[in-house]
C-alpha positions in Angstrom: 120.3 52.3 48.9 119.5 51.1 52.4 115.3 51.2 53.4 113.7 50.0 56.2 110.2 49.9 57.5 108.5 50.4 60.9 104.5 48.9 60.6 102.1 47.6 63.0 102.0 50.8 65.2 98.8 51.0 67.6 100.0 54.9 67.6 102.6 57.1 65.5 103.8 60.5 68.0 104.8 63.2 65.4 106.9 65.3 67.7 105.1 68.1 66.5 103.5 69.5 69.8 100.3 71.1 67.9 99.5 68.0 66.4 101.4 65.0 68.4 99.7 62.0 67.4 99.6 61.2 63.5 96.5 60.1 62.4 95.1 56.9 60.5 99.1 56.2 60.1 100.5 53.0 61.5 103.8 52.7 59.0 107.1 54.8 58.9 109.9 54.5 55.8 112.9 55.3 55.3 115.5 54.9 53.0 119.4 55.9 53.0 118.7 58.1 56.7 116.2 59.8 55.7 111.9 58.9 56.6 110.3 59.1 53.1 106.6 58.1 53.8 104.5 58.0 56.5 100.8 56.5 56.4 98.8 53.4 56.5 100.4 50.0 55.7 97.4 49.1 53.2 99.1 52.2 50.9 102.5 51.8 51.4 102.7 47.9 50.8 104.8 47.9 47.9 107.3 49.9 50.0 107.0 47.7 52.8 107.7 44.7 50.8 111.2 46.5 49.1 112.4 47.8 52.7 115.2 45.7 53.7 114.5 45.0 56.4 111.1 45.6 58.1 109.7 45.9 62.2 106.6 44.9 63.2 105.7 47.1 66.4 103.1 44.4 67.2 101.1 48.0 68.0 103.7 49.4 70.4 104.1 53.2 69.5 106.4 54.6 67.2 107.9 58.2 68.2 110.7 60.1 67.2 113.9 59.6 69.0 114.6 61.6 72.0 117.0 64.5 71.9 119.1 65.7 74.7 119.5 69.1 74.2 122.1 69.3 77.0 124.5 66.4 77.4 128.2 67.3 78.6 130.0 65.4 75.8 133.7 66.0 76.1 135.9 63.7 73.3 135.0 60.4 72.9 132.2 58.3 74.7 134.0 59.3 77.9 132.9 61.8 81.3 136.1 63.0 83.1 133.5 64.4 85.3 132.4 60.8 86.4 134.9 58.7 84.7 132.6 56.7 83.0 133.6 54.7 79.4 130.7 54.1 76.7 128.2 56.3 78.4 127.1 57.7 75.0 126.3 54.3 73.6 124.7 53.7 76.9 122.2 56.9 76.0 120.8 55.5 73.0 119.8 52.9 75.2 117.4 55.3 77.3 116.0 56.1 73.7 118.3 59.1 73.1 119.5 59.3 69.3 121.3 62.5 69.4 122.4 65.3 71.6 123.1 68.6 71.6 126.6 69.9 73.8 126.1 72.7 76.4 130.2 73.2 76.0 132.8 70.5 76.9 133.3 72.3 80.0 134.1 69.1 81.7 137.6 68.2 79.5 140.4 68.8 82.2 142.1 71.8 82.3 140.3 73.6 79.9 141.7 76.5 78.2 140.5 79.9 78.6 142.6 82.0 75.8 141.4 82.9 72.9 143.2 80.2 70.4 142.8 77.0 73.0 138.9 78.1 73.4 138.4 78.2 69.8 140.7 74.6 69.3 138.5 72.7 71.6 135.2 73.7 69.9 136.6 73.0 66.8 138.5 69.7 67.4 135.2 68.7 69.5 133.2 69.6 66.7 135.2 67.7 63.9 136.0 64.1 66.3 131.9 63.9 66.8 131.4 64.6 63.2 132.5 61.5 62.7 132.0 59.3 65.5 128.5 58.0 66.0 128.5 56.0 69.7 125.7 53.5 69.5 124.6 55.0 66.4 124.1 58.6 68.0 124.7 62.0 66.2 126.2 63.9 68.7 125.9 67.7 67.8 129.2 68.7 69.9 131.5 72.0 69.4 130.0 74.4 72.0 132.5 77.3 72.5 132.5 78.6 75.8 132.4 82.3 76.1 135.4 84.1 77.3 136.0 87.7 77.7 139.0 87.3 75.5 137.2 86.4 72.4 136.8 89.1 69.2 134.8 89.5 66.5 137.2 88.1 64.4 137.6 84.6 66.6 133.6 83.8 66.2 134.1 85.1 62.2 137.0 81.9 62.5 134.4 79.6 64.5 131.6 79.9 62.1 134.0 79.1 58.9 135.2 76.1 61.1 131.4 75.2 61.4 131.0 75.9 64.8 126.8 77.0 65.8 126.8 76.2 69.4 127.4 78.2 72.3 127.6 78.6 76.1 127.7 81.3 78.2 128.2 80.9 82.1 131.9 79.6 82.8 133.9 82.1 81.2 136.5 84.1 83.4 133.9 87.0 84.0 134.3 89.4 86.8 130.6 90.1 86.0 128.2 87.8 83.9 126.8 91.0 82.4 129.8 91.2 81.1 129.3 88.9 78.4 127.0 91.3 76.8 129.5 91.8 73.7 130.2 87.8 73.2 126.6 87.0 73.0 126.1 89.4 70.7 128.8 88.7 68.2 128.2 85.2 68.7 124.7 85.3 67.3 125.6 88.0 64.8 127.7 85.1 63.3 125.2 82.3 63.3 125.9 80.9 66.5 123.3 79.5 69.0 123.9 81.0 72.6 122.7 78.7 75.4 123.3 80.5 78.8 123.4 79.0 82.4 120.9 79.9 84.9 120.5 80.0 88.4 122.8 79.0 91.0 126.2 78.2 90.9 127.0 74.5 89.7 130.5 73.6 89.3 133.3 75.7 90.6 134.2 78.3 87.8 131.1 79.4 87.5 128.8 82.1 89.0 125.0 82.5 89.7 123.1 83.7 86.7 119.9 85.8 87.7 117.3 86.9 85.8 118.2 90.3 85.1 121.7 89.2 84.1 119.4 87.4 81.5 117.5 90.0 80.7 120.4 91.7 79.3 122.6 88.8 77.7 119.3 88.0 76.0 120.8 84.8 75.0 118.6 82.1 72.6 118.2 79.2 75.0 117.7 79.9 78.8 119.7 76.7 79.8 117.8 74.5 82.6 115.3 77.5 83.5 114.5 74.9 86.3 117.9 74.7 87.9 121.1 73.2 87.2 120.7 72.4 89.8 119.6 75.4 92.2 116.7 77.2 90.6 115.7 81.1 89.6 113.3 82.5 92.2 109.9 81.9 90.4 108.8 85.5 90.0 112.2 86.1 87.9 111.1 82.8 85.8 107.7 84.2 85.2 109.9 87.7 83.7 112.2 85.5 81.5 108.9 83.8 80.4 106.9 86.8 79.7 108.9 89.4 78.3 111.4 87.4 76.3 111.5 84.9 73.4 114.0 83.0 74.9 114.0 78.3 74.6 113.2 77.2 77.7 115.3 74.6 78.9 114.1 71.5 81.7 116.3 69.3 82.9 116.6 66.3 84.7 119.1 67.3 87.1 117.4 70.5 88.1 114.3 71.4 90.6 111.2 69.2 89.5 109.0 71.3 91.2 110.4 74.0 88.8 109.9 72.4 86.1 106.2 71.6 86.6 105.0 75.0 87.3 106.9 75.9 84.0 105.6 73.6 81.8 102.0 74.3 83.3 102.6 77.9 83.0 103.8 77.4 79.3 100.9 75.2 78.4 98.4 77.2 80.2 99.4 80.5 77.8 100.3 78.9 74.4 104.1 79.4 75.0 104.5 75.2 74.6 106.9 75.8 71.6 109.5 77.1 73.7 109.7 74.4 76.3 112.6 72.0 75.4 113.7 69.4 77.3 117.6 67.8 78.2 119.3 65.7 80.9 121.9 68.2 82.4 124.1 64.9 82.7 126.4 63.7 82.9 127.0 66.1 86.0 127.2 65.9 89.6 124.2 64.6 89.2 125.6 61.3 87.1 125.5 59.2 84.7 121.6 58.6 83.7 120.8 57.0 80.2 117.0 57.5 81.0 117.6 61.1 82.1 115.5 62.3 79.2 112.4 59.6 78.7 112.6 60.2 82.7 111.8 63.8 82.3 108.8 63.2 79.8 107.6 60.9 82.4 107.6 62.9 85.6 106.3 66.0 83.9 103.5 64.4 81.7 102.4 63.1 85.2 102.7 65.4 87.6 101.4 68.1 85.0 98.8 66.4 83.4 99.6 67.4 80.1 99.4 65.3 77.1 102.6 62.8 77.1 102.9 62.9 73.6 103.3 66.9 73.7 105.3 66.6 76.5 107.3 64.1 73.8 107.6 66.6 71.4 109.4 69.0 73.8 112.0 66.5 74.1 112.0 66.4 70.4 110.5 68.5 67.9 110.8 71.5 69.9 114.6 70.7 70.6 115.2 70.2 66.9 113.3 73.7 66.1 115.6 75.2 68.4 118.9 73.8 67.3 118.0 73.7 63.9 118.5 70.0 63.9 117.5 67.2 61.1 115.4 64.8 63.4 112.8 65.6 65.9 109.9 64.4 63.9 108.4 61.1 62.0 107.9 63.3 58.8 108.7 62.9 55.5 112.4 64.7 54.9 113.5 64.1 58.6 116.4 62.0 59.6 115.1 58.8 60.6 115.2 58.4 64.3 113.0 56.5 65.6 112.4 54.4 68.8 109.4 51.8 69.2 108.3 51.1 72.7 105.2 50.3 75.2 103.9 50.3 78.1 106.8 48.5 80.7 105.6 44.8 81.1 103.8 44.8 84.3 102.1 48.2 84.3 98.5 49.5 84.3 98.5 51.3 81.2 97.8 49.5 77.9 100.4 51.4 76.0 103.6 53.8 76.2 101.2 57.0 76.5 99.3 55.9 79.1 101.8 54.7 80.8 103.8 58.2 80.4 100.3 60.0 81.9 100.7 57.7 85.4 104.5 58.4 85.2 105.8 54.6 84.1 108.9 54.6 81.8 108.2 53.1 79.2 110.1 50.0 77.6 111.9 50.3 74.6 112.0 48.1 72.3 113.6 48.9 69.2 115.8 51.8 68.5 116.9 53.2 65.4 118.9 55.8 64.1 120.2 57.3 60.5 117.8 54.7 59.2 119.3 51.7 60.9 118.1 49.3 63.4 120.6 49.4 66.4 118.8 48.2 69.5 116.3 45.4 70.6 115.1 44.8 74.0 117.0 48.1 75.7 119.1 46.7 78.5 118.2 50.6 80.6 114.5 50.5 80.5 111.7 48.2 81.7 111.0 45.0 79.2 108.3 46.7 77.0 105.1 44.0 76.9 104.7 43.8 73.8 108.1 43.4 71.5 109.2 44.0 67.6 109.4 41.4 65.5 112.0 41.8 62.5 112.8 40.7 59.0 115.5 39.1 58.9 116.0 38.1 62.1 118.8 40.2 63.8 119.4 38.1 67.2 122.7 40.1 68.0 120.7 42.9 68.8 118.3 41.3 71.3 120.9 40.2 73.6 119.8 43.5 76.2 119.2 43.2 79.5 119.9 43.3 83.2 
């Protein structure tokens, strides 16, 4: 068995948005991937002193790792779309420790028949399954909706393991013709994620809100743009009289995205809000997309960063049906430590969130293991991990 603990934490975020901040706790365990204990260090002692290995947060805050529930992953830790190598490891840098794939629409010359649809999703889906870039689970396989596709080929997706979806690039005369993909897809256990708004790439159309209205898909991919927004009164619709994930982005309309989040604070509809880069894209290559996002909108909104937090994790794993997303007993053990960037006028990575700092990261770890020190993408955190044993390899980050 492998077990390591995180203690010393001035605060623990639970990515749980109705309760964020887990009280009188200052120590997380885990052992072979999984967190197993979560409380003060005075009662878990004995387990502290059998972890393997053990980091001190020196009270930094703990929080769960950050999910980016719409990264354009095609094969490998490469972006055709802006030829970048290792940009996956890069990620987990920015405190990403998994993703979730909006479709590999980005691999060149994607197929658009039935069988070549169905190969990608699959092959994507089985290479990521085992292929962890900085120690990232990558949640890839997203078939692409085509007008082509039967009953029968999602019946052969779901017994290939496929549960991801996108609609929004398929060779549609008329996006409301998707109506009978969406459906089947779902009837066989697949999660639907639908563009929205304007017209991105080429190959795709705008989606408006009544095109929503009647796909009715689960997730309402970057409500705030991707990057040209819905009209606001058509947002307000797809808020109000649907169920529909609410998807932010980084490379959308900020001003979007605020009045969103307020809206969805203001009337209790919080647990839909989930947060994702949209990269890479035309937008780039950003590692910090995500902790970026929690930033500007825990700002500019006002709202509690470690809420805002937990859209850009519990809420994401909720929605995908994911294994992290939380510091909670059971949960896959993700976790990133960080603080206030050295420099700054907050006292700690929340504060420093509420004024719109990034913080600094300053250990990383996912599936239980300790893979970063001293991120090379963010600010230098002011106050560092210590660890037992010493692991100097990882602490050669920086600029």
């Amino acid at each position: 068995m492998s077990s390591i603990a995180v203690t010393g934490a001035g605060t623990i975020l639970s990515g749980d948005h109705r309760q964020p901040v887990i009280a009188d706790a200052d120590t997380v365990i885990a052992v072979d991937g999984t967190i197993t204990a979560v409380g003060r260090r005075a009662d878990l002692a004995a387990q502290v002193k059998a972890s393997e290995v053990v980091v001190d947060a020196q009270g930094a805050t703990i929080a769960p790792g950050l999910i980016d529930s719409h990264c354009h992953v095609v094969l490998g830790d490469y972006t055709p779309r802006q030829k970048t190598v290792d940009f996956l490891a890069s990620y987990v840098h920015g405190g990403i420790t998994s993703v979730v794939s909006p479709g590999e629409i980005h691999a060149p010359g994607r197929p658009h028949d039935a069988t070549g649809v169905k190969a990608l999703a699959i092959a994507a889906r089985s290479c990521f399954a085992g292929f962890n870039p900085g120690g990232m689970t990558v949640h890839a396989g997203s078939v692409v909706l085509e007008p082509c596709l039967t009953d029968q080929d999602f019946a052969d997706l779901q017994a290939a393991g496929v549960h991801l979806a996108k609609f929004g690039f398929g060779l549609y005369e008329d996006p409301a013709d998707g109506y009978d993909q969406v459906r089947a897809a779902q009837q066989h256990g697949i999660t639907v994620m639908c563009h929205s708004g304007g017209a991105s790439i080429p190959g795709s159309k705008p989606i408006t809100p009544e095109h929503l209205l009647h796909l009715a898909p689960d997730v309402c991919g970057h409500i705030n743009g991707g990057p040209t927004s819905l009209p606001a009164a058509g947002v307000d619709t797809i808020i109000e009289q649907t169920g529909m994930a609410l998807q932010l982005v980084q490379a959308g309309n900020l001003r979007s995205a605020v009045r969103i989040i307020e809206k969805c604070h203001a009337e209790d509809r919080f647990d839909r809000v989930v947060i994702g880069s949209d990269t890479p894209t035309g937008t780039g290559v950003m590692p910090l997309g995500v902790i970026k996002t929690v930033a500007e909108l825990s700002s500019l909104s006002g709202i509690d960063p470690a809420q805002v937090w937990a859209a850009a994790t519990g809420n994401n794993a909720r929605t995908w049906s994911l294994p992290a997303g939380f510091i909670a007993a059971g949960a896959a053990a993700d976790i990133v430590v960080m603080d206030a960037p050295w420099g700054s006028t907050a006292d700690d990575a929340i504060a420093a969130l509420a004024i719109g700092d990034i913080p600094g990261i300053t250990a990383v770890i996912t599936t239980g293991v300790l893979r970063n020190l001293t991120s090379r993408n963010t600010p230098r955190a002011a106050r560092l991990v210590q660890v037992e044993p010493a692991m100097p390899h990882l602490a050669a980050a920086g600029h």
